[in-house]
Backbone as a ProteinNet text record, in pm:
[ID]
protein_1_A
[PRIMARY]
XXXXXXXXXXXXXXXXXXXXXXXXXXXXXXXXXXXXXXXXXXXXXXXXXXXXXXXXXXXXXXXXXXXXXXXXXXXXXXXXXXXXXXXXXXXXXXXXXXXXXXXXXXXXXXXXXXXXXXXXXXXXXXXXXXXXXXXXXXXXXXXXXXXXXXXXXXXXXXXXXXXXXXXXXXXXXXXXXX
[TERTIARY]
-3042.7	-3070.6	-3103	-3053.5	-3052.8	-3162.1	-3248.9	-3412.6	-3356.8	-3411.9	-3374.4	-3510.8	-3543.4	-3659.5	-3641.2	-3772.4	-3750.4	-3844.4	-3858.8	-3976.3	-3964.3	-4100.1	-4073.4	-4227.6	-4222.6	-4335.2	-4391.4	-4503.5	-4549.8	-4599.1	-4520.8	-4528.8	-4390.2	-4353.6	-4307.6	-4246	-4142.1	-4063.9	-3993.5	-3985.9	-3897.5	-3847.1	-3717.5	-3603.9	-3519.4	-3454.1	-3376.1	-3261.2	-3137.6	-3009.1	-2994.3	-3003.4	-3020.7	-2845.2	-2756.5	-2606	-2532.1	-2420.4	-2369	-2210.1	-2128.8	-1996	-1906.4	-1814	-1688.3	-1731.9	-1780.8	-1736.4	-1896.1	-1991.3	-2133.3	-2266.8	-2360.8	-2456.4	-2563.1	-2663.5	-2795.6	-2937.3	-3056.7	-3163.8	-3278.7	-3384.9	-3493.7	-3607.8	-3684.5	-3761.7	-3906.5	-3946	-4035.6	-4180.9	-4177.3	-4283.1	-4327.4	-4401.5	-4518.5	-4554.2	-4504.5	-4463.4	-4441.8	-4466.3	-4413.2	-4380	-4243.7	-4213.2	-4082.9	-3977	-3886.9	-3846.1	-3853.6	-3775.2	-3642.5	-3553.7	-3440.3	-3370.7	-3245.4	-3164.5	-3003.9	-2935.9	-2786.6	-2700.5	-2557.5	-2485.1	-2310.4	-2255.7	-2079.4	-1989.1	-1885.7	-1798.9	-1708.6	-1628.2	-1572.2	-1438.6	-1327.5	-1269.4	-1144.2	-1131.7	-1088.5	-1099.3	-1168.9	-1233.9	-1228.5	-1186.2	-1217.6	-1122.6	-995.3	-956.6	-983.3	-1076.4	-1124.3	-1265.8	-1332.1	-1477.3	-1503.2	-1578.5	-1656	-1831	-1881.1	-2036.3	-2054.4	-1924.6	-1926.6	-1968.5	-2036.1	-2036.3	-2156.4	-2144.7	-2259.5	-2281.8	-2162.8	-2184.4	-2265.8	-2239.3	-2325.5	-2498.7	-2519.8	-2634.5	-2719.7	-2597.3	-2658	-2718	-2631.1	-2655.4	-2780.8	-2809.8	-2884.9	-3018.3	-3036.5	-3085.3	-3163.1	-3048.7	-3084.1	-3124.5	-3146.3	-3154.6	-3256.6	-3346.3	-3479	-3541	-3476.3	-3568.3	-3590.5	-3526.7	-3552.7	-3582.6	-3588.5	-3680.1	-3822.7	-3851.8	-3967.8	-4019.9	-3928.7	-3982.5	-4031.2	-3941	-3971.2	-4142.3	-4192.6	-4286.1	-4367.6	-4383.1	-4459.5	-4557.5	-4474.5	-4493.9	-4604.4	-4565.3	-4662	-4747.9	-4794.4	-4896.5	-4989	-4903.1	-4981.3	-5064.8	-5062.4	-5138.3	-5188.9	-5239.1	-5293.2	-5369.6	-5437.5	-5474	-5374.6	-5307	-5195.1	-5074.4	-5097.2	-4956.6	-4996.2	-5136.4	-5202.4	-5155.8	-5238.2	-5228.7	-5075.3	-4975.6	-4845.1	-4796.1	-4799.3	-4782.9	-4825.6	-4996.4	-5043.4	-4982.3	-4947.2	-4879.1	-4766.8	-4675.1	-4517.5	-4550.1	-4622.8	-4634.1	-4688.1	-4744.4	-4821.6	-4726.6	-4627.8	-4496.4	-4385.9	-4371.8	-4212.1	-4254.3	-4374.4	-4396.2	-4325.9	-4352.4	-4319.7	-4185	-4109.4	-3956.3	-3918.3	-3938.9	-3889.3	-3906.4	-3998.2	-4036	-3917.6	-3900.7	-3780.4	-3687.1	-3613.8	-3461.3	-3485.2	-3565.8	-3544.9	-3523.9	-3601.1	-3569.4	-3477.8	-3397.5	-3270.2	-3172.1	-3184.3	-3148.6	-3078.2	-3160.1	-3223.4	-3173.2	-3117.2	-3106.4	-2908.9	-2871.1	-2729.1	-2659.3	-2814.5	-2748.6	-2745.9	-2845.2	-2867.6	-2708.5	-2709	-2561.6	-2457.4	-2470.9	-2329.8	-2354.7	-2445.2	-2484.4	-2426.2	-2477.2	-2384.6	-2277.7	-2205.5	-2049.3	-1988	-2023.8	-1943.5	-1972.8	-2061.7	-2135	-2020.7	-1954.6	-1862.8	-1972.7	-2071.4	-2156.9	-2191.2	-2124	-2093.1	-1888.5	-1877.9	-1734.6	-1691.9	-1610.8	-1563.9	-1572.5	-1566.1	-1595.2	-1782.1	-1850.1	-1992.8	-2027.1	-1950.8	-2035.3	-2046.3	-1913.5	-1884.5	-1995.9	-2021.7	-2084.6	-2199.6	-2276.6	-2390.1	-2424.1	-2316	-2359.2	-2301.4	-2250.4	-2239.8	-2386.7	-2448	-2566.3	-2640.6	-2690.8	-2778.3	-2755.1	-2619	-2565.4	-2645.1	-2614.7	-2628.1	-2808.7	-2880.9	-3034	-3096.6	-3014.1	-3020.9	-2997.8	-2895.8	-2875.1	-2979	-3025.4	-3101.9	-3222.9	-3304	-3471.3	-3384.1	-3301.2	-3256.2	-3292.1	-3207.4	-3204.1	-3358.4	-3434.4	-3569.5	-3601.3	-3611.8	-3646.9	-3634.5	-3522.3	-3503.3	-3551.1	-3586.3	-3605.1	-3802	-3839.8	-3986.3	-4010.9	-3895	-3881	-3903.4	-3819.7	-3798.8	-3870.5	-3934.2	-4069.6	-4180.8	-4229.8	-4347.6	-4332.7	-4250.7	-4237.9	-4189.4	-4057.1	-3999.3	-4056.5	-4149.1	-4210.6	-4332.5	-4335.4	-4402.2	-4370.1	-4202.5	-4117.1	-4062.3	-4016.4	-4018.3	-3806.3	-3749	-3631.1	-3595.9	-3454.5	-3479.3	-3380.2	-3513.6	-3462.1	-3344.1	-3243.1	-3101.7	-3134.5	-3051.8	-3054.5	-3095.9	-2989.3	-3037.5	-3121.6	-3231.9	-3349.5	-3443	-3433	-3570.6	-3557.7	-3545.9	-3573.6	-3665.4	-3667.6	-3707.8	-3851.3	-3849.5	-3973.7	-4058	-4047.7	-4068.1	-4141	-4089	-4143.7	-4272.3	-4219.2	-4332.8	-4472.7	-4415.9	-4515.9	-4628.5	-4527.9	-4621.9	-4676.6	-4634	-4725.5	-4847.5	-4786.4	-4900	-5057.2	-4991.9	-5088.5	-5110.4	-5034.8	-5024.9	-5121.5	-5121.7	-5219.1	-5266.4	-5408.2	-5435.6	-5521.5
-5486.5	-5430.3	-5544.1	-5551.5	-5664.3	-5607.7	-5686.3	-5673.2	-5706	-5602	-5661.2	-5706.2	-5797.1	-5815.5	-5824.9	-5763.6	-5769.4	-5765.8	-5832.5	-5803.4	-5700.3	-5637.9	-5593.6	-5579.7	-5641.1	-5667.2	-5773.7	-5717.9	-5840.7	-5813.9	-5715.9	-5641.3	-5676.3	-5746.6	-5753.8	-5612.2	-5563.5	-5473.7	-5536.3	-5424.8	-5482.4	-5381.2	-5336.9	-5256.6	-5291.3	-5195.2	-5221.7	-5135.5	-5215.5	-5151.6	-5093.1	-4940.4	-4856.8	-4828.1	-4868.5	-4793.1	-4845.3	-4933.6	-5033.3	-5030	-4921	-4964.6	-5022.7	-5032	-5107.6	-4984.9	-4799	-4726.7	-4639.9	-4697.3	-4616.7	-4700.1	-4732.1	-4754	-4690.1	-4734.2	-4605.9	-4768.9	-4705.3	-4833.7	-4772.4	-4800.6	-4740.2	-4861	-4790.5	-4862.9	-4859	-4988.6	-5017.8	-5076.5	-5134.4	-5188.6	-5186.1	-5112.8	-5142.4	-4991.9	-4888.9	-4753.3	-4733.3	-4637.3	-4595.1	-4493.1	-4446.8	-4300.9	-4308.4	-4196.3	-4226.1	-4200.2	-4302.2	-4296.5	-4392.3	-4313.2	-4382.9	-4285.4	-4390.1	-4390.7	-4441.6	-4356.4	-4432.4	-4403.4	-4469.7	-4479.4	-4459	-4430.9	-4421.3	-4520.4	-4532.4	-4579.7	-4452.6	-4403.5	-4283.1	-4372.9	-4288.6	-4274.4	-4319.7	-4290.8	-4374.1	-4546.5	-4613.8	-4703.5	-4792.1	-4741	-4827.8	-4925.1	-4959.3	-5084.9	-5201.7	-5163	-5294.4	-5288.8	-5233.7	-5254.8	-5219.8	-5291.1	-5223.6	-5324.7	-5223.1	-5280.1	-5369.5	-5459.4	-5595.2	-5656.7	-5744.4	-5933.8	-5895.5	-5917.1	-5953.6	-5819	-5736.9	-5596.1	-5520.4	-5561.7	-5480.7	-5484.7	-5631.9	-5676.7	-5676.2	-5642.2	-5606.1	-5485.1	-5372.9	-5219.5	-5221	-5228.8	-5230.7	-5314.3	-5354.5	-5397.8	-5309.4	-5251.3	-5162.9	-5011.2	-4981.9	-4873.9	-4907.5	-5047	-5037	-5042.2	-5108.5	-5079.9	-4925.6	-4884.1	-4693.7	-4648.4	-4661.6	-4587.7	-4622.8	-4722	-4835.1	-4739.5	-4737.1	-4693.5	-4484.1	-4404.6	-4275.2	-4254.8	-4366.9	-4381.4	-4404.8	-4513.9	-4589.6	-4527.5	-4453.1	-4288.5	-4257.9	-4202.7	-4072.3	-4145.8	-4281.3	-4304.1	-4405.9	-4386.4	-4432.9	-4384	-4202.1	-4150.2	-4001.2	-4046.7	-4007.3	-3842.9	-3845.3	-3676.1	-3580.3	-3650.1	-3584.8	-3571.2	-3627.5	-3594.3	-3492.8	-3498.1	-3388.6	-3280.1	-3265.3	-3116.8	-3094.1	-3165.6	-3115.4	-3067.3	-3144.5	-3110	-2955.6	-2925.9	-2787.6	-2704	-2763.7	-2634.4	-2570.2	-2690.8	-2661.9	-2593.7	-2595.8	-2611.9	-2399.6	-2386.3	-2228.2	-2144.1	-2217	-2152.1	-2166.9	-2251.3	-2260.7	-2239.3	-2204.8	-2185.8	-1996.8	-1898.5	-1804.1	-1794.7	-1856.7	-1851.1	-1962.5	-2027.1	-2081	-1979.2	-1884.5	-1831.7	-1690.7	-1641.9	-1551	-1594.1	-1746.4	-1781.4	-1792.7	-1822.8	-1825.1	-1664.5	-1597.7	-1451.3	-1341.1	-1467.8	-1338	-1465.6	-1570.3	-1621.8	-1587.8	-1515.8	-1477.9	-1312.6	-1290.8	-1122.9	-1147.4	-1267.4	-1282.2	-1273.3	-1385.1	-1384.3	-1212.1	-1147.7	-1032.3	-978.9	-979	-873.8	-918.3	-1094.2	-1133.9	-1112.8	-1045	-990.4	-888.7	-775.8	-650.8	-647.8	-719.6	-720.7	-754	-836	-882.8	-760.4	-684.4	-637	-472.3	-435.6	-363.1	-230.4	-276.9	-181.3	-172.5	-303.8	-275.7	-292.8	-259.1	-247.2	-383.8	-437.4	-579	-559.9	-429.4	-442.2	-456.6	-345.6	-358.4	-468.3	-538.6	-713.2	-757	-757.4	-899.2	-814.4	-715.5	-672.9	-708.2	-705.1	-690	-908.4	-968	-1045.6	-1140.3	-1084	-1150.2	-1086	-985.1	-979.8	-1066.4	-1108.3	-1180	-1342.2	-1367.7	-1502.8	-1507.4	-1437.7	-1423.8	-1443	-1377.6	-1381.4	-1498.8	-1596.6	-1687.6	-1848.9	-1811.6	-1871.7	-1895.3	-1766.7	-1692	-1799.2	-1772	-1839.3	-1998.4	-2066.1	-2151.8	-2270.2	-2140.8	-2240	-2229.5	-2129.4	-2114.4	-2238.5	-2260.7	-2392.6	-2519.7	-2515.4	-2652.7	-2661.4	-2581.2	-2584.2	-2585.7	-2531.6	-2560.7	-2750.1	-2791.8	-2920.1	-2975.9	-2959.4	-3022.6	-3019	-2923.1	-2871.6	-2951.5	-2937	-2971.8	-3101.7	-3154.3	-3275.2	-3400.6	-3388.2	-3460.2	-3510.1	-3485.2	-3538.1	-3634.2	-3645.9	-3761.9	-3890.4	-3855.8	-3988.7	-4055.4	-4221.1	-4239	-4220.4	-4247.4	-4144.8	-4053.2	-3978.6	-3823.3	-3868.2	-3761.4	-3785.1	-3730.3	-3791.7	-3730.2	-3626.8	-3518.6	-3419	-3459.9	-3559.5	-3580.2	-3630.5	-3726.7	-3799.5	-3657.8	-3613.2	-3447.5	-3360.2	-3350.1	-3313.2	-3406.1	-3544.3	-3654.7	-3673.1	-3686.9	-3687.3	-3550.5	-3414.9	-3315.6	-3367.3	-3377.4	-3415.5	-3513.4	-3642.2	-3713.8	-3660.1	-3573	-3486.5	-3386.2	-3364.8	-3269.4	-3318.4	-3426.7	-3543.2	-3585.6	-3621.5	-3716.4	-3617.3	-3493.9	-3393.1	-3269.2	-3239.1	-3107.4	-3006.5	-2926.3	-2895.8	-2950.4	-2975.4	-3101.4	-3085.7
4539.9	4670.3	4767.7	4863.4	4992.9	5066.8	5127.1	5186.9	5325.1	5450.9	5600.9	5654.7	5675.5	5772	5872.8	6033	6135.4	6176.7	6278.6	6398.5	6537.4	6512	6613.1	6681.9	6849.1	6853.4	6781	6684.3	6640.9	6505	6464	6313.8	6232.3	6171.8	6076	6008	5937.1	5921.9	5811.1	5690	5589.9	5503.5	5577.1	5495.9	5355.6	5283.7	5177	5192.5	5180.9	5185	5014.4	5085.9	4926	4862.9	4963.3	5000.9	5087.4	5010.9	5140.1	5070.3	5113.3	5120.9	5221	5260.7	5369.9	5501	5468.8	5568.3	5556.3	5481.8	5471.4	5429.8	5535.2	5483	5487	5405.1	5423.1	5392	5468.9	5487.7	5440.1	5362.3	5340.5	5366.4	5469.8	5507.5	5384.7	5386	5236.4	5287.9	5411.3	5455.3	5634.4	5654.2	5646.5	5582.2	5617.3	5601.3	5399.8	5335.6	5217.4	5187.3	5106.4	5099	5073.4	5084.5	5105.7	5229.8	5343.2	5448.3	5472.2	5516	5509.9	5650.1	5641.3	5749.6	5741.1	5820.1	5810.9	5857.9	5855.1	5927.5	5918.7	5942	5928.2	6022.7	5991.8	6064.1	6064	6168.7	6177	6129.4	6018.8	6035.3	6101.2	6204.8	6305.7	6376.1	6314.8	6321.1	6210.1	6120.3	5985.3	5959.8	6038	6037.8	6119.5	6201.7	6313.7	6224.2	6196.3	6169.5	5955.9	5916.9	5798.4	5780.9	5702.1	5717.1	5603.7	5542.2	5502.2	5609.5	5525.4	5645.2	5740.4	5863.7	5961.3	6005.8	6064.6	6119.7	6037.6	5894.4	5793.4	5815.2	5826.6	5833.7	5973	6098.2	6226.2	6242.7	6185.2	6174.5	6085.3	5981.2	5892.4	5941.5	6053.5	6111.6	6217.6	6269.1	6341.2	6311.7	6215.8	6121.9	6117.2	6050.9	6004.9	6135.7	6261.6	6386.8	6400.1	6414.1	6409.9	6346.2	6237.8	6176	6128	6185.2	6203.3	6347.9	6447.8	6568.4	6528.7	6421.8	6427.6	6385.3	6269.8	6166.1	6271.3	6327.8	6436.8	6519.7	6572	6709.8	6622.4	6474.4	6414.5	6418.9	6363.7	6345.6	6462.7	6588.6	6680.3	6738.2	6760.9	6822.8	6706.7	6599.3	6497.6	6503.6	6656.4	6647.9	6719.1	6779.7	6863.1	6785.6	6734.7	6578.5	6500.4	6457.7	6364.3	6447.2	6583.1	6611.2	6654.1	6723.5	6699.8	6542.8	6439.2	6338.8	6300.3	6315.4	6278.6	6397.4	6490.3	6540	6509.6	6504.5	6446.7	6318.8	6226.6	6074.8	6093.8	6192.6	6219	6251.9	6338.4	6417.8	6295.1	6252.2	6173.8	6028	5942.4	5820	5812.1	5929.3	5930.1	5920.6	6007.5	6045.4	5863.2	5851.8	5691.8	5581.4	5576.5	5494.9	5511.6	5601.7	5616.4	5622.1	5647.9	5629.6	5458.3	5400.4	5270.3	5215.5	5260.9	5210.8	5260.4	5355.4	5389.7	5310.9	5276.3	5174.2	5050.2	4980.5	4883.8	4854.9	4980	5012.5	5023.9	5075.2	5055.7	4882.6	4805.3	4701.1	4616.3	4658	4616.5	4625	4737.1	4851.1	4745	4715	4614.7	4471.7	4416.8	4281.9	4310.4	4398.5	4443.4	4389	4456.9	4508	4385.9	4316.4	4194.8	4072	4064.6	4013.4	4105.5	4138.5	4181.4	4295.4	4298.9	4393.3	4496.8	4571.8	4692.1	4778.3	4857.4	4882.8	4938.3	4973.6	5021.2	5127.4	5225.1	5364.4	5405.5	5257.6	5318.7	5290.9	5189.8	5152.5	5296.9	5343.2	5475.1	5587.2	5599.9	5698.2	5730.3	5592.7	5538.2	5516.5	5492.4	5445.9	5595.2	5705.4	5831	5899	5883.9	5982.2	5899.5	5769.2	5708.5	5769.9	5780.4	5815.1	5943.4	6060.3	6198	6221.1	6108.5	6128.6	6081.4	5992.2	5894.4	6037.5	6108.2	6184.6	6298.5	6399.2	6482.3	6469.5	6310.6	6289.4	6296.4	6263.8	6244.9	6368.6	6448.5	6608.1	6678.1	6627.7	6663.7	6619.9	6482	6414.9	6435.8	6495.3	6563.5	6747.9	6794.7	6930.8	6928.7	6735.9	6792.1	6754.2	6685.3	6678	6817.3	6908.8	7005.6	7091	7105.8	7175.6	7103.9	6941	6958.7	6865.7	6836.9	6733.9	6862.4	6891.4	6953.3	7079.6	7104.1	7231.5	7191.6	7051.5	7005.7	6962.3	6976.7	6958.9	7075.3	7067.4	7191.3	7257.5	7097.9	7126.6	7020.5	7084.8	7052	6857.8	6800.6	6667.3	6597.7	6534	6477.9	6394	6393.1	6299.4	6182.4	6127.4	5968.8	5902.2	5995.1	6007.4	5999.1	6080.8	6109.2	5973.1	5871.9	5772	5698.5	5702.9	5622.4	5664.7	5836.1	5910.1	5888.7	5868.6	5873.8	5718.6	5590.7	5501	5485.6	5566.8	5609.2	5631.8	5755.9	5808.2	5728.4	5619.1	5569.5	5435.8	5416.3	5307.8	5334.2	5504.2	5552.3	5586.4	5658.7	5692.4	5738.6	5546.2	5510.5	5448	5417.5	5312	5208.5	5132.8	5058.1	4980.3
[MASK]
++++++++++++++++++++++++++++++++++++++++++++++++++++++++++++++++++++++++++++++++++++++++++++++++++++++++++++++++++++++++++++++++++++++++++++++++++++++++++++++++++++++++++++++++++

């Protein structure tokens, strides 16, 4: 595993490239921070004959990965009661809405026990198992908008989808129930 060090400010930063092919890397930041936080990156596709994250580009990006995610960590723990109470708020608001996408979840797989199980019809499956989709979706976008509302305004930029599951974890390591 290749170690990135960086400064930033006047803190020292020290990532590990966990995942480094020609068209994917991924960075887990190891210091000053502990856990698994990580971060990463693609080359689209389209792109992959002028660029790969061999050589220097590799080591620029990866670079820049541990700055960000150096900067998501940073936020939480700069302003320590204002993180708490965003946290217990989101955590009061979105423990309800998680707790029912899991149980209409849970109510699809039911619908597909049904169905295979010859007791329900192929039209009531899709019916039945498009309003479950539609409500599954519904708390979903709730979920992410109480993100943005009460998480994201503690960072100083706006966090990627695939990062906000990782931080959300963070979150509830750092100061969750205990």
């Amino acid at each position: 595993m290749e170690r990135i060090k960086v400064t930033v400010g006047d803190q020292v930063v020290i990532g590990e490239i966990q995942h480094r092919t020609p068209n994917d890397i991924e960075v887990m930041l190891i210091h000053p921070f502990k856990g698994n936080i990580r971060a990463g990156s693609s080359i689209p596709t389209f792109a992959r004959r002028a660029k790969t994250f061999n050589g220097e580009y590799g080591i620029h990006v990866a670079e820049q990965l541990t700055r960000r995610i150096f900067g998501y960590y940073s936020a939480i723990h700069s302003d320590e009661l204002a993180t708490q109470l965003a946290w217990n708020n989101y955590f009061a608001l979105a423990n309800p809405l998680s707790m029912e996408i899991r149980s209409l979840e849970n109510e699809q797989k039911q619908l597909r026990v049904l169905f295979r199980q010859s007791q329900l019809s192929q039209t009531a499956y899709q019916s039945a198992l498009r309003a479950t989709r539609e409500k599954i979706f519904e708390r979903t976008e709730n979920l992410e908008l109480l993100f943005d509302c009460l998480l994201q305004p503690l960072f100083p930029v706006p966090v990627p989808y695939g990062t906000r599951s990782d931080i959300l974890k963070y979150l509830d390591q750092r100061f969750g129930a205990k």
